[in-house]
N, C-alpha and C positions, 0 to 999 in steps of 0.2 A: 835308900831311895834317892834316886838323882833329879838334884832340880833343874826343872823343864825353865827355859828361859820367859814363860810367860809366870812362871811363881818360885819366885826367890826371897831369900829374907831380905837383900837388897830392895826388891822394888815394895815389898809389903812394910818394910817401914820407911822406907819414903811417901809412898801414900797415906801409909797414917799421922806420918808429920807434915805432910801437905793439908789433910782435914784437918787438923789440929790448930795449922797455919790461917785455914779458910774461916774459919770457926771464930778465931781471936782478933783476925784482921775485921770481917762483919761485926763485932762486936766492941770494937776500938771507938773506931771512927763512925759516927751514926748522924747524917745528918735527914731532919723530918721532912718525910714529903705530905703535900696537901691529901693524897688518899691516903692518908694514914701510915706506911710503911716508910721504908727511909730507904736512904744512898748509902752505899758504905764503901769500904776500899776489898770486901771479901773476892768483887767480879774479877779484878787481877791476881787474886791466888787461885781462882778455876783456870784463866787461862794460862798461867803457870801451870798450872796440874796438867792440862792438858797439851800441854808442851815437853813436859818432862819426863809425863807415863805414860801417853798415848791416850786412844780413844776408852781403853776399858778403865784401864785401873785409874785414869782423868777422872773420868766420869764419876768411877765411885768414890775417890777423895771428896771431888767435888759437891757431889750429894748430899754427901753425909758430912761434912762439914760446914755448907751452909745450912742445910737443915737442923744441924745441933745446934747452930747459933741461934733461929728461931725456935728452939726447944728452950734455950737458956736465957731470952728475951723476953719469955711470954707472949710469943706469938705462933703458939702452937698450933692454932687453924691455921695454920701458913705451913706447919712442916712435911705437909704428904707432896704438896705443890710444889716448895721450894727443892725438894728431893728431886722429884722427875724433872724439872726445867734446868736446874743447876746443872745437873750431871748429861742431859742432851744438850746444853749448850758447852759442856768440856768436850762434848764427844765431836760436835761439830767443829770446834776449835781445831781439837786434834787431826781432824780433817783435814779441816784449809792446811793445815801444817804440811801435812802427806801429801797433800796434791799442788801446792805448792812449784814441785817440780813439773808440774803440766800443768802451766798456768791457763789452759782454759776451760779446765774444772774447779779453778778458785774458786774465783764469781759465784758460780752459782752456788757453791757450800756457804761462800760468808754468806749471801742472801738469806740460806734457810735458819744459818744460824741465829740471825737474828729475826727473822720469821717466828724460831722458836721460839726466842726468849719473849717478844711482845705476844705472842699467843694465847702462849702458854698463862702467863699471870691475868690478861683478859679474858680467857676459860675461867679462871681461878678465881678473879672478880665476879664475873658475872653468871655462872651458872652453878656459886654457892659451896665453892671448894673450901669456904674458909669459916 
């Protein structure tokens, strides 16, 4: 069987040493925020991820890697949310990256990317995701 350029061993273990990356870097560095959750250095190994494998396989490093961190934290109400917002904010990244070259489709990706991320966890706040 010949590998397709979207699945190779190449890109399947770089995403999983990207989660892996995502994963230990969130769980290094944890500084507390007043709603109870913290700051960590994990948001620049998503946008790494999704710089270095695009929108799909960004995405799912990035998911699942800060998601594992809130598995291994004990902030397991947080892992169904941190999954979906992690990995559409790699996907949006990887965006701006692609479009990039037509800079007047940037804008409005960074917009939504960050659209996503405040959203997303204000969903997850307050309509009991957690």
């Amino acid at each position: 069987m010949q590998n397709t350029p979207h699945l190779n061993t190449k890109t399947l273990v770089m995403a999983s040493l990207l989660a892996a990356l995502c994963c230990v870097a969130t769980m290094v560095i944890r500084i507390p925020s007043p709603t109870g959750g913290y700051m960590n250095l994990g948001d620049t190994v998503v946008i790494l991820s999704a710089y270095l494998l695009g929108p799909a396989w960004g995405a799912a490093a990035s998911g699942l890697g800060s998601a594992l961190a809130d598995l291994f934290s004990g902030y397991t109400a947080y892992v169904p949310g941190t999954l979906v917002i992690k990995a559409l904010m790699a996907a949006c990244a990887a965006w701006i990256y692609l479009l990039m070259k037509k800079r007047a489709a940037a804008l409005p990706v960074a917009a939504l990317a960050v659209l996503v991320f405040f959203t997303g966890y204000l969903l997850q706040l307050n309509i009991g995701l957690q």
